[in-house]
C-alpha positions in Angstrom: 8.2 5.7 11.8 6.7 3.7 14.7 7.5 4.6 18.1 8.8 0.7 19.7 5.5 -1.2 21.4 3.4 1.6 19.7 1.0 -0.1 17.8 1.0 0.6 13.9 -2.4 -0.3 11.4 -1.7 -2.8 8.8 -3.2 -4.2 5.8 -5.9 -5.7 8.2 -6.1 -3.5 11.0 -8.3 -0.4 11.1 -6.0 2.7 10.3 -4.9 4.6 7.8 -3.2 2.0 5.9 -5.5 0.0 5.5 -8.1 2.9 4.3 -5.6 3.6 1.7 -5.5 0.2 0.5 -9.1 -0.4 0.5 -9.6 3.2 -1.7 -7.1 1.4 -4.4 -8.9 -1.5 -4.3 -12.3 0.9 -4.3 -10.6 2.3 -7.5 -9.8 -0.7 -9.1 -13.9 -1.7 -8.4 -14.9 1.3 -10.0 -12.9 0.8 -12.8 -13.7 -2.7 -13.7 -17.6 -1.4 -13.7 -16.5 1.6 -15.8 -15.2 -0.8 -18.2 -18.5 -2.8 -18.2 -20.1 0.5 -18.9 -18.0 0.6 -22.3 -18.7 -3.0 -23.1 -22.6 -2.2 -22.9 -22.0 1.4 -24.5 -20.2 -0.5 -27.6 -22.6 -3.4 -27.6 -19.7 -6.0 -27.0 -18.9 -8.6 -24.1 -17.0 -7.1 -21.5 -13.9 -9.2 -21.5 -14.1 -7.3 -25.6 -14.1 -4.4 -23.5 -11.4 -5.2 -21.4 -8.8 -5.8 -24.5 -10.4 -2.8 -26.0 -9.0 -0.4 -22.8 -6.1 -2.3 -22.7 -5.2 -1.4 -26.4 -6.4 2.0 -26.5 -4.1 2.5 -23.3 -1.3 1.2 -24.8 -1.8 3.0 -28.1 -2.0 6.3 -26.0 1.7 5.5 -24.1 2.9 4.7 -27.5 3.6 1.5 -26.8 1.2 -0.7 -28.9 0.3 -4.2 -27.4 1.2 -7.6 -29.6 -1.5 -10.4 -29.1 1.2 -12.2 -26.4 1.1 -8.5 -23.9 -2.1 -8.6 -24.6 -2.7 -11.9 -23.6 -0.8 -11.0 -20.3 -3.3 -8.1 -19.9 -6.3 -9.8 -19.9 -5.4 -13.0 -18.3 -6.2 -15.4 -21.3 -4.5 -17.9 -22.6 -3.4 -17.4 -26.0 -6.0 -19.2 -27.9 -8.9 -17.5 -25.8 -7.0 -14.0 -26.8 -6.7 -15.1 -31.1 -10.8 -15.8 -30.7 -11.6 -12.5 -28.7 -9.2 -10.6 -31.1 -11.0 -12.5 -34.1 -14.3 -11.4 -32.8 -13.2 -7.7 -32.5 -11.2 -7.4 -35.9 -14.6 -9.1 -37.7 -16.5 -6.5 -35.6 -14.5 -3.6 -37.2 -12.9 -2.5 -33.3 -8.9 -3.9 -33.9 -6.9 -4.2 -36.8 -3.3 -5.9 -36.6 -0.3 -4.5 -38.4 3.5 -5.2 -39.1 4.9 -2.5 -38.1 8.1 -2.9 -37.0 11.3 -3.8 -39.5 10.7 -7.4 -37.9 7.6 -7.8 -39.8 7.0 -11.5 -38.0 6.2 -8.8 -34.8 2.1 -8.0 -35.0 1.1 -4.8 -33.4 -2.7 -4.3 -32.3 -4.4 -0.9 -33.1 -7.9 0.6 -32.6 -9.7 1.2 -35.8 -10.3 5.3 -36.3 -14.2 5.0 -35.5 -13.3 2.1 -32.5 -11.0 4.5 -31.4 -13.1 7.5 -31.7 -15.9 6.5 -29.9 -13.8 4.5 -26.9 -12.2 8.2 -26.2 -15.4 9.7 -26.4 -16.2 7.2 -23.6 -13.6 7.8 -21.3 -13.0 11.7 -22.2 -15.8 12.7 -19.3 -14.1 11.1 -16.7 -10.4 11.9 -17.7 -11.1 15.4 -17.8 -13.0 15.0 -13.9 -9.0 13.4 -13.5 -7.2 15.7 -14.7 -9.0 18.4 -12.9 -8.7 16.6 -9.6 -4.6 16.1 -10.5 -4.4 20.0 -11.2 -5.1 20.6 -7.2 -1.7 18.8 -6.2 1.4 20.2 -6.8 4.7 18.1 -8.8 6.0 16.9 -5.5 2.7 15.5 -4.0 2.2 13.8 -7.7 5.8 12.9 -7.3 5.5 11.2 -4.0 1.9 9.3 -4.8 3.8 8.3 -7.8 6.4 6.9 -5.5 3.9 5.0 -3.3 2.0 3.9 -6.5 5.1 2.1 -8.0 6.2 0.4 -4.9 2.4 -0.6 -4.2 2.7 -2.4 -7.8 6.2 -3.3 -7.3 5.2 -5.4 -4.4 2.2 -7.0 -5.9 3.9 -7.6 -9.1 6.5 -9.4 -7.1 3.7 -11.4 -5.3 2.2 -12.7 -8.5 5.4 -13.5 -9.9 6.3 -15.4 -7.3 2.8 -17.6 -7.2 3.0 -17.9 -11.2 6.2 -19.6 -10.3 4.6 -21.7 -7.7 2.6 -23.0 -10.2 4.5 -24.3 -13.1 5.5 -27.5 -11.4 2.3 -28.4 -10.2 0.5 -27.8 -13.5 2.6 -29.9 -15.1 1.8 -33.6 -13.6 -1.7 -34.7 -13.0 -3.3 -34.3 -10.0 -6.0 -35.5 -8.2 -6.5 -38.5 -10.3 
């Protein structure tokens, strides 16, 4: 806690804050190009790429992705995410299935070789993770956790807010 006229770093200030910030946004960099490693090592675009992390992620969770969370994901609109996900079943990566007793509900899957080689991708660098994550006890995980979720929390809230901001003004014409 601050000390009253002390002065404290912020988001735009030099100080630790703001190094901590700029290391997630350093890992979100890295990860976006890591992904664009994939797209080049599967020979697809990588926005392909992109939906192809996103569903193996979700797979892995248990928690399979429909086309619509998908959609959310990636940032496309659903007709951009039916012709990506059209490309990528005809391209033997995704296959959809009816899983669920509500058979109108369409879950997306890896295909076994998609899915084989997109772990054999990321398996070098989740083992580097996992052996950087092994030099922290539970309650230094359990606090960066902590952080983590309120970092997201926060920005989630930020978005949601400016998605909001939006609807009424993409509904009229403007500018014309």
């Amino acid at each position: 806690m601050a000390v009253q006229g002390e002065h404290t770093d912020s988001l735009f200030e030099p100080g630790r804050r703001s190094r901590l910030l700029q290391l997630l946004r350093t890992y979100t960099d890295t990860h976006v190009e890591l992904t664009r490693h994939l797209a080049r090592t599967l020979g697809i675009h990588a926005n392909d790429a992109v939906a192809i992390a996103e569903i193996l992620w979700a797979e892995a969770t248990g928690d399979p992705l429909s086309p619509v969370r998908l959609s959310e994901r990636i940032g496309l609109a659903s007709g951009g995410t039916a012709t990506l996900l059209n490309r990528l079943e005809t391209a033997g990566f995704v296959v959809r299935s009816r899983e669920d007793t509500d058979r109108r509900i369409v879950r997306l899957r890896l295909t076994p070789q998609a899915r084989s080689r997109t772990e054999d991708f990321f398996l070098p660098t989740g083992e580097h993770l996992n052996n950087t994550l092994d030099g922290y006890d539970d309650a230094t995980l359990e606090h960066m956790e902590h952080l983590l979720t309120e970092i997201v929390a926060v920005t989630a809230a930020r978005n949601e807010q400016l998605r909001a901001d939006l609807k009424p003004a993409s509904s009229g014409r403007q500018g014309t």
